[in-house]
N, C-alpha and C positions, 0 to 999 in steps of 0.2 A: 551267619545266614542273614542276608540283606531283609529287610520288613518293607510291608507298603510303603508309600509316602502319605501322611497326614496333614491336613491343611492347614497351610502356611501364608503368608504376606505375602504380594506379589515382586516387593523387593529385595528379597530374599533369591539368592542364585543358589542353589541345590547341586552339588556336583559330588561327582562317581570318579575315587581314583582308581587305577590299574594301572599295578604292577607285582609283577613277581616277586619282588623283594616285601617282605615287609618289613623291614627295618625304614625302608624310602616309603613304603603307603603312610608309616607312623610320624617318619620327622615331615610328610608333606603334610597329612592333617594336623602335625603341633604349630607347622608353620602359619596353616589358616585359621589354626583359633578365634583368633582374635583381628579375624579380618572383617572387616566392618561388613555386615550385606553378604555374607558366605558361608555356607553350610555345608559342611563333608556330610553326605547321609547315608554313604556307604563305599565299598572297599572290594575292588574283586585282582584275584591273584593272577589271572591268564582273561588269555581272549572268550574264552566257551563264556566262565565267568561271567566276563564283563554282557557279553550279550544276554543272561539270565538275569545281570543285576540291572540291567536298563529297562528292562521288560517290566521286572517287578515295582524297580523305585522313580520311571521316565523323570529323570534328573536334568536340569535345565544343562549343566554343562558338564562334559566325558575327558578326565584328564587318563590319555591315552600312553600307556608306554610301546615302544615300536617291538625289544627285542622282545620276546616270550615263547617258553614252549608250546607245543600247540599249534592252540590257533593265536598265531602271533598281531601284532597291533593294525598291520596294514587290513588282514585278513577280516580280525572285530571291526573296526572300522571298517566297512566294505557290509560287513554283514547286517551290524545295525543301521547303516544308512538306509538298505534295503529295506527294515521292517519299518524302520522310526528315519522318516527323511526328514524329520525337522530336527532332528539329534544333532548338538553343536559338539562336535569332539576337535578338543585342543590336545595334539600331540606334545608329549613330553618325554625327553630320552635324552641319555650319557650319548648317544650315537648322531655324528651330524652330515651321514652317508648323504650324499644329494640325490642318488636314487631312490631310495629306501623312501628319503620323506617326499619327495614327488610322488611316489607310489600312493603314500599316505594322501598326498591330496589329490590325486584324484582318485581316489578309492571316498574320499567326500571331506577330510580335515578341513577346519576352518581355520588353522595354524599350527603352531611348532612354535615352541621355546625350550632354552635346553634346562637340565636338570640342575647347572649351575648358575641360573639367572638370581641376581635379589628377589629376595618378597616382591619388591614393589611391582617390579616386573612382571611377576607371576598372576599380582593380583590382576595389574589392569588389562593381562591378557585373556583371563577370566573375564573380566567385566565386558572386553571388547566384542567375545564371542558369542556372550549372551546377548550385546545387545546386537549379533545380526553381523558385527563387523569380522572381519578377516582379520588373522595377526601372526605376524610374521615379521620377523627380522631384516632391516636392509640389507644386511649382505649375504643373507642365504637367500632371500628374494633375485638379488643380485645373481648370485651363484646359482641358480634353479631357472633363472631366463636363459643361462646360457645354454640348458640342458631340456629347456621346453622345444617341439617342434615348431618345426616353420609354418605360418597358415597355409589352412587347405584353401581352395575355390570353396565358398560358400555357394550350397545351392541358392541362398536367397541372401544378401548382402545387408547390412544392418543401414536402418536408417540413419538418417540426422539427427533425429532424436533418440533413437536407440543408444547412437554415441555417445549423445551428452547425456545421458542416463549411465553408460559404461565407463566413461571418464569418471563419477560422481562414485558406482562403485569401486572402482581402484582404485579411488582415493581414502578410502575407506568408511564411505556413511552408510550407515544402515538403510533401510526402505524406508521407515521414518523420516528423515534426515534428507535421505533422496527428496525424498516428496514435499519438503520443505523448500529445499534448495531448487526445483523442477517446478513449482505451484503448480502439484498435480496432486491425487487423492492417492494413500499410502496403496489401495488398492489396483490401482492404476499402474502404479510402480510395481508393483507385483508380478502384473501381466507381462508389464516390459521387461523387468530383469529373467521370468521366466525364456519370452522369448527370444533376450541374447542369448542366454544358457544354449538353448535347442539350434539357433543359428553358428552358436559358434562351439558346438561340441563341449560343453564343459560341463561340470556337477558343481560347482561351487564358486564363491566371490576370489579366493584365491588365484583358483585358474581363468575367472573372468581377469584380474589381474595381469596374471601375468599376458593374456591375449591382451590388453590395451596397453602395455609398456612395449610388450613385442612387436607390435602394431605402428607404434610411434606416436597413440593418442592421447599418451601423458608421460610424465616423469616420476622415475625416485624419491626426486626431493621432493615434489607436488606431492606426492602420495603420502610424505613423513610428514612434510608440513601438516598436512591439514588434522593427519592421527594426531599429531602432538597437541594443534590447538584444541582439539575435540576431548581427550582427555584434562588437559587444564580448564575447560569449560565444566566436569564432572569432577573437578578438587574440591 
């Protein structure tokens, strides 16, 4: 039975695993032990679960499994987004169906890594999505543009600056970062990534992603570049 949360350091990332196995809930929290800035603060076995243990413990990040009885990972995902939209759930799953994990994202995931990734991996996709960023693999990224739809007509077309704000987040900076990078105030950025969101049908920096690759307003490799240096700047 999950307990409250008790107050903690703000560098401290709080995360909620889920999955039905527990023999994988128990060797993923042996594997976070000793992750430096990480704290397993609780465990739920299915989706009902998971949305009772986020309520009780609101965990900074939600390591989500897709299969489960129930109410399965797309469905929790989907539901917590609903009560808690600022919930960052990173999907984690043996499964690397391209529909399944699209579903996941746009039901509101902020990424996918599979259950076979290193530690390291694992960790800085945690770190990523706490701080705001998206994470995702190049060639499921890859593999998931080719299964995203074509743009619609926007009722109202994103500006110039919209864009160079949307390029900024598929490349994967945070609002922070954005706002760094834009000399604009973080809350400012806020407004605007909201309103690409709403212009361009999407729940998340993910699928803004994938709208500005599909779009032609950046690259792959622009988008790994810049992960890769933004994590060696947090070594």
């Amino acid at each position: 039975m999950p307990t409250r949360p008790s107050q903690r350091a703000a560098a401290v990332v709080r995360v909620l695993l889920v999955d039905d196995h527990s023999i994988v809930r128990q060797g993923l929290a042996s594997l976070l032990l000793d992750a430096e800035g990480i704290e397993v603060v609780g465990e739920a076995s299915d989706g009902d679960d998971a949305v009772q243990a986020t309520r009780l413990l609101r965990p900074d990040v939600i390591l989500m499994d897709l299969v489960m009885p129930g109410l399965d990972g797309v469905a929790a995902t989907a539901e917590i987004r609903a009560r808690h939209p600022s919930a960052r759930i990173l999907v984690l799953s043996g499964s690397s169906v391209r529909e399944r994990i699209l579903a996941a994202v746009r039901a509101g995931a902020a990424g996918y890594i599979s259950k076979t990734a290193p530690k390291q991996e694992l960790v800085d996709a945690i770190r990523r999505v706490h701080r705001g960023q998206r994470s995702m693999p190049a060639a499921l990224t890859a593999s998931l543009l080719e299964r995203y739809p074509p743009a619609q007509l926007q009722v109202e077309p994103l500006t110039r600056r919209e864009r160079e704000i949307l390029v900024l987040v598929a490349k994967g900076l945070s609002n922070r970062d954005v706002a760094d990078h834009a000399g604009i105030s973080e809350a400012t950025t806020r407004t605007h990534v909201g309103r690409i969101f709403g212009k361009l049908g999407v729940n998340n920096r993910v699928e803004a992603t994938l709208c500005a690759l599909r779009d032609g307003l950046t690259t792959l490799d622009e988008c790994l570049g810049l992960e890769r240096s933004e994590l060696d700047r947090d070594a």
